[in-house]
C-alpha positions in Angstrom: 0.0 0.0 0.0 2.9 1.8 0.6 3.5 2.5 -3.1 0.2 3.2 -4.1 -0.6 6.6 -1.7 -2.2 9.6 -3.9 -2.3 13.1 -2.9 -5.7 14.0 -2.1 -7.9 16.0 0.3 -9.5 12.7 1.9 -9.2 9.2 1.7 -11.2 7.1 -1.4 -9.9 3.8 -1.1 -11.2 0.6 -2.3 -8.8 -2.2 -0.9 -10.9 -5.2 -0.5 -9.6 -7.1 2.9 -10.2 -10.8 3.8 -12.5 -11.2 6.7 -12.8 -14.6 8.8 -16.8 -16.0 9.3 -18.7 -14.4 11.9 -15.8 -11.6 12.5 -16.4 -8.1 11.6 -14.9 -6.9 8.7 -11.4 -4.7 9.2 -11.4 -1.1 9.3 -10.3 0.3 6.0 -9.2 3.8 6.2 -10.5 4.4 1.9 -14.1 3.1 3.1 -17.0 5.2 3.9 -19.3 3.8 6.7 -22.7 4.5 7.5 -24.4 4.3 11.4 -24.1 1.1 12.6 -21.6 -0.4 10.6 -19.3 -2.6 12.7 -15.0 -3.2 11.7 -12.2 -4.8 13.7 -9.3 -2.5 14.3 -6.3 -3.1 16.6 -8.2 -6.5 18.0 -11.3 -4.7 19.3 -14.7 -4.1 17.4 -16.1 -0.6 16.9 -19.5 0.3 15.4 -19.9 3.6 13.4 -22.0 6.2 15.1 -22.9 7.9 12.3 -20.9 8.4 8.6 -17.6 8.4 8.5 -14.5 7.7 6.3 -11.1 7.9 7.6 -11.3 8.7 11.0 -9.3 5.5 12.8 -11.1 3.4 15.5 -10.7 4.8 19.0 -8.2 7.8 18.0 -10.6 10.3 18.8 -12.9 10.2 22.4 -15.6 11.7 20.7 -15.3 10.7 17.5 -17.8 8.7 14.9 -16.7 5.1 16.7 -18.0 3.3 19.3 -16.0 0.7 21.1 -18.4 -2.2 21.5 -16.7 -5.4 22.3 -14.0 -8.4 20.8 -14.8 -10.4 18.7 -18.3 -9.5 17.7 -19.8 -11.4 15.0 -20.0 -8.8 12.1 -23.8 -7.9 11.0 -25.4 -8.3 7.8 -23.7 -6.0 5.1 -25.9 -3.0 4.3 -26.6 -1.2 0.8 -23.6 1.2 0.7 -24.6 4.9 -0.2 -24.3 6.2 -3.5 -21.0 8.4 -2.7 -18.9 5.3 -1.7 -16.0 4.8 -4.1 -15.4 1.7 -5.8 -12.2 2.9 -6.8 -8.6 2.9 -6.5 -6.8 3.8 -3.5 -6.0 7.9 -2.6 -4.5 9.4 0.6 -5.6 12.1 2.0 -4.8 16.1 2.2 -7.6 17.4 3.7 -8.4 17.6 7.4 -10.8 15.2 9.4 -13.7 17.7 10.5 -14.5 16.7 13.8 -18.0 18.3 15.6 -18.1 21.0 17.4 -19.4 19.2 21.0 -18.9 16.1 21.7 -21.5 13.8 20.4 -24.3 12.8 22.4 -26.1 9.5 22.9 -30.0 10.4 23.2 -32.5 8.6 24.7 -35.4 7.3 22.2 -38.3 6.0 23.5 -39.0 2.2 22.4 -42.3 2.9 20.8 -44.6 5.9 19.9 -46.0 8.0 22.0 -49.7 7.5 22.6 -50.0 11.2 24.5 -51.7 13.6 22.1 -51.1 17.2 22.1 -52.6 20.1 24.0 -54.6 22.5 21.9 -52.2 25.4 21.1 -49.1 23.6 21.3 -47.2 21.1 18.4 -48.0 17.3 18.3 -45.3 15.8 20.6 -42.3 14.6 19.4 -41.8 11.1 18.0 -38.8 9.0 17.8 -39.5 7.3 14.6 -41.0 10.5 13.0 -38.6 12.5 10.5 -38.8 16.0 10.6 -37.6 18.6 8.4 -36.2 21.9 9.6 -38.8 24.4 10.7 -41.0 22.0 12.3 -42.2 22.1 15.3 -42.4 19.6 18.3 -43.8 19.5 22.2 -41.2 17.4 24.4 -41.0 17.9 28.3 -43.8 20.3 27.8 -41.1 22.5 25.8 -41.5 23.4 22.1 -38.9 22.5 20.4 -38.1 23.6 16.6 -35.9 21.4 13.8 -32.9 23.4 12.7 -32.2 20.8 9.9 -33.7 17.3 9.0 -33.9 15.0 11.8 -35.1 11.6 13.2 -34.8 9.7 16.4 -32.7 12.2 18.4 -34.9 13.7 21.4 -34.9 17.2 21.7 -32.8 18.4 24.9 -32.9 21.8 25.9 -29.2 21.9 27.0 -27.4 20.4 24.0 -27.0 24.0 21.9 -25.5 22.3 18.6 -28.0 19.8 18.1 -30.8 19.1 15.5 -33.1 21.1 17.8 -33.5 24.8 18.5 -35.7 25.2 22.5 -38.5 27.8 22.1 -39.3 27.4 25.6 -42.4 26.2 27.5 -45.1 25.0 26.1 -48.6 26.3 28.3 -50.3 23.2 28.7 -48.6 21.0 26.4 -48.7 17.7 25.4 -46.8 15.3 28.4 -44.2 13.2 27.1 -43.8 9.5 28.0 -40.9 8.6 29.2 -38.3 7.6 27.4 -36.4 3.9 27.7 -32.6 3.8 26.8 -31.5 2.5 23.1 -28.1 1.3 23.2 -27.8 2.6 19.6 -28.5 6.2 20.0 -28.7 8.7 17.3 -25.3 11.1 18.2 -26.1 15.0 17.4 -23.5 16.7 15.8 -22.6 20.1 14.7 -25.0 22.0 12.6 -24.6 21.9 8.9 -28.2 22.9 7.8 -28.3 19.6 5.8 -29.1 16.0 5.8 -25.5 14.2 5.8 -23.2 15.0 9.1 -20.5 17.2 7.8 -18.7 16.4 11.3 -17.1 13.3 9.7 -16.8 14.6 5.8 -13.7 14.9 4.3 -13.3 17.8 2.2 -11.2 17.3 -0.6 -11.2 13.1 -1.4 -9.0 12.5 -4.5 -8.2 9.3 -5.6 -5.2 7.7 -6.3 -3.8 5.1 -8.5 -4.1 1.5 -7.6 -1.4 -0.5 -8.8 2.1 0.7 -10.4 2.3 0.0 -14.3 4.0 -3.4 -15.3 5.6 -3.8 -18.8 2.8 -6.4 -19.9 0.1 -4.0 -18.8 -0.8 -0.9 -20.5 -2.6 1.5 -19.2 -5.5 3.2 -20.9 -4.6 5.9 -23.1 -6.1 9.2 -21.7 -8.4 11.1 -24.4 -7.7 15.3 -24.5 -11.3 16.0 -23.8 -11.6 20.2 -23.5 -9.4 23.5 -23.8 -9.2 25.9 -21.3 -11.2 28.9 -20.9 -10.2 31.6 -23.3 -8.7 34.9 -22.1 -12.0 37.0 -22.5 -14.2 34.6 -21.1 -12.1 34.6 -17.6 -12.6 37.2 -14.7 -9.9 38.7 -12.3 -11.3 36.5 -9.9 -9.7 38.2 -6.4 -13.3 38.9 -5.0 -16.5 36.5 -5.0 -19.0 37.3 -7.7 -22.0 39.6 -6.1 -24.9 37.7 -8.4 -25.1 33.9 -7.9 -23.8 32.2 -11.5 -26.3 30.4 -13.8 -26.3 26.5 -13.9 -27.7 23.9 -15.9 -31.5 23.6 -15.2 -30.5 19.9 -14.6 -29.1 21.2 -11.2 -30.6 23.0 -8.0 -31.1 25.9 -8.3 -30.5 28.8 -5.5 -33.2 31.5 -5.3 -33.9 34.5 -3.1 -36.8 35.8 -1.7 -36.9 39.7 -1.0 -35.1 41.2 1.3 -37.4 41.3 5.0 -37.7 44.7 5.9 -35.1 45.2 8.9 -32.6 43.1 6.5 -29.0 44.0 6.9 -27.3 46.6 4.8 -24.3 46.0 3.1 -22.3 48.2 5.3 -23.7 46.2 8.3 -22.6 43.0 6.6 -19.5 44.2 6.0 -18.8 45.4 9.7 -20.1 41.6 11.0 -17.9 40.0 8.5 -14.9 42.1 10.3 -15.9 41.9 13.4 -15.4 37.6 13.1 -11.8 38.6 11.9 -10.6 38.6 15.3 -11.7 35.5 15.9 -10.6 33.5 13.1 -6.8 33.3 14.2 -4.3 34.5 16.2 -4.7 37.9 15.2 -6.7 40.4 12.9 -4.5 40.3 10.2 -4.9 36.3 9.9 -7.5 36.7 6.8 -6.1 39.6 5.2 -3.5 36.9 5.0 -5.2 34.3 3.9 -6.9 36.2 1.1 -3.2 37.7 -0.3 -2.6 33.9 -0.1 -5.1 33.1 -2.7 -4.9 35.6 -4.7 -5.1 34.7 -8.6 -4.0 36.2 -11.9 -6.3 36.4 -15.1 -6.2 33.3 -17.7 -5.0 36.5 -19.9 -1.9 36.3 -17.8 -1.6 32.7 -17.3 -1.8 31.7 -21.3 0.6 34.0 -21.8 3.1 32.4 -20.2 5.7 31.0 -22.3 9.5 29.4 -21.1 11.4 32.3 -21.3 9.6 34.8 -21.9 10.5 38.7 -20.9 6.5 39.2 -19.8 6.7 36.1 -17.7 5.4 37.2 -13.9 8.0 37.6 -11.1 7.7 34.0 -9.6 7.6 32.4 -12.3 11.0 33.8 -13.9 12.2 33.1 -10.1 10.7 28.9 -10.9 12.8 29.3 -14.3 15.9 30.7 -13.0 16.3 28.1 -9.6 14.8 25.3 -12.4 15.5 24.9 -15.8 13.8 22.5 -18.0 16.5 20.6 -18.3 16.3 19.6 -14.7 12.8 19.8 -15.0 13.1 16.7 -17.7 15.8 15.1 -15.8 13.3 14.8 -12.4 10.6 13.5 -14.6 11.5 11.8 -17.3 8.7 9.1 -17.6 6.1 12.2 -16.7 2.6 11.7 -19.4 3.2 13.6 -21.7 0.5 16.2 -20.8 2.7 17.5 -17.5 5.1 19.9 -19.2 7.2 22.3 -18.3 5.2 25.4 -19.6 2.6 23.9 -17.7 4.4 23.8 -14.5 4.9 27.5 -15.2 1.9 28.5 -16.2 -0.1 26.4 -12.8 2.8 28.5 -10.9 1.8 32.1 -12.6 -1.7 31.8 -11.4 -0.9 31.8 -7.8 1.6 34.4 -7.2 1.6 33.4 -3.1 3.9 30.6 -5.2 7.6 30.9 -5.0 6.9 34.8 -4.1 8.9 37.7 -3.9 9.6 38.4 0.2 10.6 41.7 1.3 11.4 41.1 5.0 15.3 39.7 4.2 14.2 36.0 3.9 15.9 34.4 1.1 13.2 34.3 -2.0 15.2 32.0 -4.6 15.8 29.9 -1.3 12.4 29.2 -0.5 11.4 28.6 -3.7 13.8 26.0 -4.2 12.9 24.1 -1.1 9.4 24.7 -1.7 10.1 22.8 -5.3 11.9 20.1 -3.8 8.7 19.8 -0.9 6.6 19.4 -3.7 8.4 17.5 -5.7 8.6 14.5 -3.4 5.2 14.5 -2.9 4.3 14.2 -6.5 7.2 11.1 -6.2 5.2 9.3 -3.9 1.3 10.1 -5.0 1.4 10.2 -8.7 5.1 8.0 -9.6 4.8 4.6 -10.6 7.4 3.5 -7.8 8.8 0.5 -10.4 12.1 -0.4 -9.3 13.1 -1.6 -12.5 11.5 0.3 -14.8 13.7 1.7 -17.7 13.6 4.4 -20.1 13.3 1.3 -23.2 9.9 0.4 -21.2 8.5 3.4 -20.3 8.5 4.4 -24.1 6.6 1.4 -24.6 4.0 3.3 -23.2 2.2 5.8 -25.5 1.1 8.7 -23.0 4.9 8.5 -21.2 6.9 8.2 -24.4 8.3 12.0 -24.0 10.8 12.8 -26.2 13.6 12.8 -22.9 13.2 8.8 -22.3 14.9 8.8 -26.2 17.9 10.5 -25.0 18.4 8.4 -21.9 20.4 4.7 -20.9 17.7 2.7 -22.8 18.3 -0.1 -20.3 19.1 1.6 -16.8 16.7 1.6 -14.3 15.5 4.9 -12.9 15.0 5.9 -10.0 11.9 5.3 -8.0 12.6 9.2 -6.5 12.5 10.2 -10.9 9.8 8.6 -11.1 6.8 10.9 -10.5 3.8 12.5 -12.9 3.6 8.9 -14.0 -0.2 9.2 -13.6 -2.8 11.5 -15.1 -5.7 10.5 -14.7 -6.9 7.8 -12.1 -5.8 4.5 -13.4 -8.4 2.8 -15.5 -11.0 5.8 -15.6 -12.2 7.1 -18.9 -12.5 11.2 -19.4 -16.3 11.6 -19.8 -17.5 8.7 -18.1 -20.2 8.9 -15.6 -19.1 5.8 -14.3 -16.4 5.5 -11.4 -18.2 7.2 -8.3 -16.4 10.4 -6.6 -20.2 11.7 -6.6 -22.1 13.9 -4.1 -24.8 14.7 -6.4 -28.2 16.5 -5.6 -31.0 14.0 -5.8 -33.7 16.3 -4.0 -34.4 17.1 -0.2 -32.2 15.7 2.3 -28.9 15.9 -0.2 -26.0 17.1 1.2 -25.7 21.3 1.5 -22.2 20.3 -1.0 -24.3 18.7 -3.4 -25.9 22.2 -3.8 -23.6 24.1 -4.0 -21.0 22.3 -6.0 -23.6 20.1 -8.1 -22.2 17.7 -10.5 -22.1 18.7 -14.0 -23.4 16.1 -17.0 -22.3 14.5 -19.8 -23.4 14.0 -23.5 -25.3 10.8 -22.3 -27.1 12.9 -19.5 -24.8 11.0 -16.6 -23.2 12.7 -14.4 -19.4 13.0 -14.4 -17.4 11.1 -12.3 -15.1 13.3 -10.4 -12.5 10.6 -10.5 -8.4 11.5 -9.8 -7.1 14.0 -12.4 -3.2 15.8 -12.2 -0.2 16.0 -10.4 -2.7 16.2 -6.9 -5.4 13.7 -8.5 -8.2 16.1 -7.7 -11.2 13.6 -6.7 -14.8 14.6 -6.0 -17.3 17.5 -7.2 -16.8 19.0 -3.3 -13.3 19.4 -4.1 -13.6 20.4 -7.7 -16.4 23.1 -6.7 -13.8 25.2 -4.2 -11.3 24.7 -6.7 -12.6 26.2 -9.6 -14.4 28.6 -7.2 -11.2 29.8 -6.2 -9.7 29.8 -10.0 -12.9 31.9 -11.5 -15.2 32.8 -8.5 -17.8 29.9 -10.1 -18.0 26.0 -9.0 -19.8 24.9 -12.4 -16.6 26.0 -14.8 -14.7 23.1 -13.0 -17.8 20.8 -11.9 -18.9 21.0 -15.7 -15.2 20.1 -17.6 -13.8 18.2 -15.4 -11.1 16.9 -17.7 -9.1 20.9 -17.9 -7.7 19.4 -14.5 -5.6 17.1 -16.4 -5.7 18.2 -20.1 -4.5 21.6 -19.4 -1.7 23.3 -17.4 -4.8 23.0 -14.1 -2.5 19.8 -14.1 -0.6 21.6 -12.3 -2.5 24.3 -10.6 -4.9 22.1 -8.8 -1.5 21.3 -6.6 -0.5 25.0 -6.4 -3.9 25.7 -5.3 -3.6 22.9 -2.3 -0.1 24.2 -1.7 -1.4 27.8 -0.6 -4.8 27.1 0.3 -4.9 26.4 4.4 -6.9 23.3 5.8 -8.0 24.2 9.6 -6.3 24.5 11.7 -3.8 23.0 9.2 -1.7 25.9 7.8 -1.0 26.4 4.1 2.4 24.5 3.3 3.5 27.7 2.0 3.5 28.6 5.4 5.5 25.7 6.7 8.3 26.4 4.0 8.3 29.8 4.1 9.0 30.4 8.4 5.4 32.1 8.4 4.1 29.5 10.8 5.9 29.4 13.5 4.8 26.9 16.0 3.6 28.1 19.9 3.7 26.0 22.8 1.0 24.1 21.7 2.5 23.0 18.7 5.6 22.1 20.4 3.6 20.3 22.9 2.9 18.0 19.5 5.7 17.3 17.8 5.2 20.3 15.4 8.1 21.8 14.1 9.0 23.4 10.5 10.1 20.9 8.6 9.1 18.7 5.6 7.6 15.9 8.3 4.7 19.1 9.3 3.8 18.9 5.2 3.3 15.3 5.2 0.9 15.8 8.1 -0.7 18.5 5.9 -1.3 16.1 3.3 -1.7 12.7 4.7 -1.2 12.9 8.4 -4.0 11.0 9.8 -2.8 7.8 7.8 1.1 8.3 7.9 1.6 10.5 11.1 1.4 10.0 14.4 1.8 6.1 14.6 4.8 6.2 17.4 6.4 5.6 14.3 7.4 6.4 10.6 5.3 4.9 8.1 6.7 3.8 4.6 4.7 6.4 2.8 6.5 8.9 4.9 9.7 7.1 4.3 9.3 7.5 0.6 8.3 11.1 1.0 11.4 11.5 2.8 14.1 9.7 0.7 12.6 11.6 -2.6 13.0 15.1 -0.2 16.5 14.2 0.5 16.9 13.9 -3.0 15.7 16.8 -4.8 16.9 18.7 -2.0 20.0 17.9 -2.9 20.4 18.3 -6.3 18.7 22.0 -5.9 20.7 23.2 -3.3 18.9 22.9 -0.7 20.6 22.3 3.3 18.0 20.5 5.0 20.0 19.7 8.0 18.9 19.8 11.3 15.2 19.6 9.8 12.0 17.6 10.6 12.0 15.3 8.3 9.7 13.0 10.2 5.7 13.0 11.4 5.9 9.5 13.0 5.7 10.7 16.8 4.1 14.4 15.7 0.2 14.9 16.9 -0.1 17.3 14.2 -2.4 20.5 13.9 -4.6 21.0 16.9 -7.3 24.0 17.9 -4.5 26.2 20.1 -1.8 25.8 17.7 -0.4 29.3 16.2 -2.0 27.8 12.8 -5.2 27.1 13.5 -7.9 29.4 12.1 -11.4 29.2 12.2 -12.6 30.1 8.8 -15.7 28.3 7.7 -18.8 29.9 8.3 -22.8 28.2 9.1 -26.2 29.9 9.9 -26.0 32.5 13.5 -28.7 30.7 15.6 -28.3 33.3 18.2 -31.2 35.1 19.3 -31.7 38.9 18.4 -34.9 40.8 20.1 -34.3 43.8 17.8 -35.5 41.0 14.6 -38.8 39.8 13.7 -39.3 36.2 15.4 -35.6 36.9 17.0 -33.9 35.6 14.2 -30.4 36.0 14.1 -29.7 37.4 10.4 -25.8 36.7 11.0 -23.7 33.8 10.3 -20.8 32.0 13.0 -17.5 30.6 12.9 -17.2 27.0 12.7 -15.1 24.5 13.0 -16.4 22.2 10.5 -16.7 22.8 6.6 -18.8 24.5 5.3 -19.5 25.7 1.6 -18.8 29.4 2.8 -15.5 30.8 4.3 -14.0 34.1 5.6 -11.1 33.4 2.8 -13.8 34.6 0.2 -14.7 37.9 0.1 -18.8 38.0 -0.1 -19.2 34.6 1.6 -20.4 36.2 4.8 -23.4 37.8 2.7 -23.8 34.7 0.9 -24.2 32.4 3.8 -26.6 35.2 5.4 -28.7 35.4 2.4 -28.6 31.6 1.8 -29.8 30.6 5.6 -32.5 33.3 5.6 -33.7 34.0 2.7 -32.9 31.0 0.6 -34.6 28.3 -1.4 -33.4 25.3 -3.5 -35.5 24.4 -6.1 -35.6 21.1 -8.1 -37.1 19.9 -10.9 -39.7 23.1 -10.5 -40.0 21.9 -6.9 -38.7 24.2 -3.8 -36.9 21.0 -1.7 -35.4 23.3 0.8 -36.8 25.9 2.6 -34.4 28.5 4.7 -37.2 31.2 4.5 -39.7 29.7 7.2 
């Protein structure tokens, strides 16, 4: 497995492991698990508390397992849901999202109650009832209302995250029964306004490649599919656009009703949105930072870049003058032939927070030579073939790696496993324009996912929808990875969600693993940061393990799989010897460095990277607004589809919580205006 790692934001494997009769099957770390599910990890059984992929067995104290018992006889396989991947392995980049309180084992009574209500009050509530947000229920003789869809978790008046918003007393309403214990109680977790728990989703899966490449094997040539956008069709995309895009009328669609009277201004917005910046990291400059961070240049710019050029931007002549494409073609000589070195420049021009220009005395051609070489082994170990004996006469027996470097090369000298990498473009054995393959959160009407709305799958010619499968040098999986990315690219989710192929076919190759190298992960920091000195670890993070070093980007990108073991895993090994390499042949002194993550406890709320940027609905009372309504959004600690690193989410997720509606198929499905 060691081998066969792909950089990703969350784990999509599909290793199939052997089970004994009447054991529970073992955890797998790739698959996704719904409530009850039982696995074996570590010789003790755990049953899932709700969905959950990638979060290990007993790690986490109030986390999605529940330690039940040795040995239990495994339970009768249930119908997997439809966003399960069937396919080849992936690691992942982004962070496990974790609730906000610690889940909470309600009390469901064993059968209906028989107690109608009182006149004037809602019919009490019912554990096998589902409700959908708005409603309203009588329980204890308070009135409870449903922030989201919900079923079989009792209302509690002290649990403030839960599924349940307390109105308070009820005059004369209905009694209650009493309740007897279920062993497998519903858990509440934090609010995410929709039907799946976002506590446990990963936010970035992308898949990897299953098996490296033999000579006898040839793997399926990879079709050029699309073009990039052209120069006048592509904004300056620095701010979020102020008018929601239009989709396909396939997909959901987002309306508005009219403003309330009482509704906040847009000077009032803006003076909440700043008034969260304080709380969103260590200081009030941390999302002016993040925003520099992700700032983009115009495709004008980008497809103008060419090697050499005089008009080239500043970091890019910086990537040309610390690597040349001879080097370039010497690190990656059995790349397909779709990674090339304009490429690599052009994916580099659009982030200029890449291989930047720093003015405080720190070393600029330094850092962006170790950031090269930091990247660089990562692509080693997620997209290289990792064939000890492949040769140069082999690899050209492939069509999509015969570049013209392999000619030029020992024709019967193995290479490298460390020169290895770009191998893959695509996931292995997926077809560009296939709707086959899985990687799909796709809006199927009410109680879909709040991500399947706003980053709803695109279709193609057959009327299928795509499968976000892995694509480039950071095999990009999923449409609720795809969405932010292309969000952040051109300020709209459906340029990306609807042509999914530019992330391999086009110099996005490339970008897609800029973008993850700049974007931050909470409380994960950008590994900019981590290369750069711009984290610098607190008490906490020493506490941790956490030091700079290239073992704190491996925890960026894969940490809860390869990290914190007690001891180095052979992913991180790999990771390591490629670092060692292409430090070395840049230039780069990496002594005295972390190399490692084996002992490090990584990223954790407290640590001088953590930010809170991710924003849901305010259910905070207000007198001064009709029904006390809150009008605001919060800070949270989960993900969410809006964040303080966009400029105009804060509005968004305001308008979208109050005054939104989600219509499908010319029916509204969700309601946020009641």
């Amino acid at each position: 497995m060691s081998q066969l790692n792909r950089w990703m934001l969350a784990a999509i494997p599909a290793a199939i492991c052997s089970i004994q009769v009447m054991a529970a099957p073992a955890w797998n770390s790739s698959t996704a698990y719904t409530g009850g599910q039982i696995v074996t990890y570590a010789g003790q059984d755990y049953k899932a508390k709700w969905w959950t992929q990638n979060n290990v067995p007993g790690a986490e104290q109030w986390g999605p397992w529940e330690l039940i018992s040795s040995g239990t006889p495994a339970p009768t396989a249930t119908a997997k849901p439809a966003l399960v991947a069937t396919a080849t392995p992936a690691a992942t980049l982004a962070p496990t999202l974790a609730p906000t309180a610690a889940p909470t084992a309600t009390l469901a009574p064993t059968t209906a109650p028989t107690t109608p209500p009182t006149a004037g009050c809602a019919a009490t509530w019912n554990s096998s009832t589902a409700y959908q947000g708005g409603q309203q229920v009588v329980y204890n003789g308070n009135t409870f209302e449903a922030k989201w869809w919900v079923q079989g978790t009792a209302p509690s008046t002290t649990d403030q995250w839960g599924p349940w918003k307390n109105l308070g007393a009820c005059t004369g309403g209905g009694v209650q029964p009493t309740a007897t214990t279920k062993p497998t109680a519903t858990p509440t977790i934090a609010p995410t306004a929709t039907v799946t728990p976002t506590a446990t989703s990963k936010p970035t899966a992308t898949p990897v490649v299953t098996i490296a490449p033999t000579a006898t094997t040839k793997p399926t040539a990879t079709p050029v599919v699309t073009v990039a956008p052209t120069p006048t069709s592509t904004p300056v995309v620095t701010t979020a656009p102020t008018v929601t895009p239009v989709v396909a009328a396939y997909k959901p669609q987002i309306t508005y009703i009219a403003a309330p009277a009482g509704y906040p201004t847009d000077a009032q917005f803006t003076a909440a949105e700043q008034a969260l910046y304080s709380q969103a990291g260590a200081d009030s400059s941390t999302i002016d930072r993040i925003r520099e961070a992700l700032q983009v240049r115009p495709d004008s710019v980008v497809n103008a870049v060419a090697v050499g050029a005089a008009t080239n931007p500043d970091n890019v002549k910086r990537v040309e003058r610390v690597l040349s494409q001879a080097k370039f073609d010497y690190f990656f000589p059995v790349r397909n032939v779709k990674y090339t070195y304009e490429n690599l420049l052009k994916g580099v021009a659009k982030f200029p927070a890449y291989c930047a220009t720093y003015t405080d005395g720190r070393d600029s051609d330094l850092i962006c030579k170790k950031l090269l070489a930091t990247s660089f082994a990562h692509f080693a170990q997620e997209t290289g073939a990792n064939w000890p004996a492949l040769t140069p006469a082999t690899a050209r027996g492939y069509a999509d790696q015969n570049n013209a470097v392999l000619a030029t090369m020992e024709q019967n000298t193995a290479i490298p496993t460390f020169r290895q990498g770009l191998w893959f473009l695509r996931e292995q054995g997926m077809q560009e324009g296939s709707g086959v393959g899985g990687y799909q959160d796709c809006f199927n009407g009410a109680g879909g996912s709040i991500f399947s709305i706003f980053y709803p799958c695109g279709k193609n010619t057959k009327g299928e929808y795509f499968s976000y499968f892995g694509r480039g040098s950071k095999q990009l999986s999923w449409n609720y990875n795809y969405g932010p990315f292309s969000k952040s690219l051109y300020g709209d989710v459906n340029v990306l969600l609807d042509n999914p192929g530019l992330v391999a076919d086009s110099w996005m190759n490339f970008a897609s693993a800029i973008w993850f190298a700049v974007y931050p992960q909470s409380p994960k920091p950008p590994m900019t940061w981590v290369v750069d000195g711009t984290w610098k670890p607190n008490q906490v993070d020493i506490a941790n393990g956490m030091a700079p070093g290239f073992g704190a980007t491996t925890y960026i990108i894969n940490g809860g799989i390869e990290c914190g073991k007690g001891s180095e895993a052979s992913q991180s090994l790999n990771r390591i010897a490629a670092y060692k390499e292409f430090s070395k042949e840049l230039g780069v002194d990496i002594s005295g460095e972390q190399l490692t993550c084996g002992t490090s406890k990584g990223f954790t709320n407290g640590s001088a990277a953590a930010t809170k940027t991710y924003l849901d609905k305010g259910w905070n009372y207000n007198p001064n607004n009709p029904g006390g309504v809150s009008w605001s959004c919060q800070l949270a600690t989960y993900q969410t589809p809006f964040s303080l690193a966009n400029p105009g989410d804060y509005k968004a997720c305001v308008d979208y919580f109050f005054r939104g509606q989600v219509k499908f198929n010319g029916q509204v499905v969700v309601d946020n205006t009641k």
